[in-house]
C-alpha positions as CSV (number, residue, x, y, z in Angstrom):
1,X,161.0,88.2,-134.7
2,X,160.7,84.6,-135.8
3,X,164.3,83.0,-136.4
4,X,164.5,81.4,-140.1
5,X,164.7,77.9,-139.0
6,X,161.4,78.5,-137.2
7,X,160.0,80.8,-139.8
8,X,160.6,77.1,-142.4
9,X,159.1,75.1,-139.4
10,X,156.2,76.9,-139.6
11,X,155.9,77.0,-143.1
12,X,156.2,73.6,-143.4
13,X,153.2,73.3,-141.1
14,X,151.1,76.3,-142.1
15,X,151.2,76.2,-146.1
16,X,149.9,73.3,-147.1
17,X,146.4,74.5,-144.5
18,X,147.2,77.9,-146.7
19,X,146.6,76.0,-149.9
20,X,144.1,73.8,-148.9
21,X,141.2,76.9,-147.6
22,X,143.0,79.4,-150.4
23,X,139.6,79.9,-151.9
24,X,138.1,80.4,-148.6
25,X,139.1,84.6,-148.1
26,X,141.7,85.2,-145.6
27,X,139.8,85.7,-142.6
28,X,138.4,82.3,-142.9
29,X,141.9,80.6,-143.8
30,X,143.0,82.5,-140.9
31,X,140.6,81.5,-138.7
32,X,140.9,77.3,-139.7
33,X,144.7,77.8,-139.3
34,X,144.6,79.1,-135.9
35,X,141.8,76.9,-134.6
36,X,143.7,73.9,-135.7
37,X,146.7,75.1,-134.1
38,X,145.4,76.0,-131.2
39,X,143.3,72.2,-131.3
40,X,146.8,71.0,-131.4
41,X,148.4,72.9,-128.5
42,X,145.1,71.9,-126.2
43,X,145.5,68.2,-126.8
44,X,149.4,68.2,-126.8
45,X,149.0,65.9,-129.9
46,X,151.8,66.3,-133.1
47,X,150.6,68.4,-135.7
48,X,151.3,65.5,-137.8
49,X,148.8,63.2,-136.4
50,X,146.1,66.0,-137.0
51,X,145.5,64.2,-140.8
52,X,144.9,61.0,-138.9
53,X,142.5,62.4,-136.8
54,X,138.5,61.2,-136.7
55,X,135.7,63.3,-137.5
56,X,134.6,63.4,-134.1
57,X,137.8,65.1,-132.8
């Protein structure tokens, strides 16, 4: 079970990807969601900084 302060964390975090691929079918919004937060665990980088990340990366 996900405490609420975490569940807003995470929302705060995960709905504006929601919105963004909303047209996309949900196995394919899933599927961008978790990559990206997976990206983001692998390189230790702030979710945050993910919008001022490069092409390449």
């Amino acid at each position: 079970m996900i405490h609420e302060r975490n569940r807003v964390a995470l929302a705060r975090l995960i709905d504006p990807l929601e919105a963004g691929s909303a047209r996309w079918g949900n196995a394919l919004t899933d599927s961008a969601r978790n990559m990206l937060l997976m990206e983001v665990g692998r390189r230790s980088r702030a979710y945050w900084a993910y919008w001022a990340w490069d092409e390449q990366v």
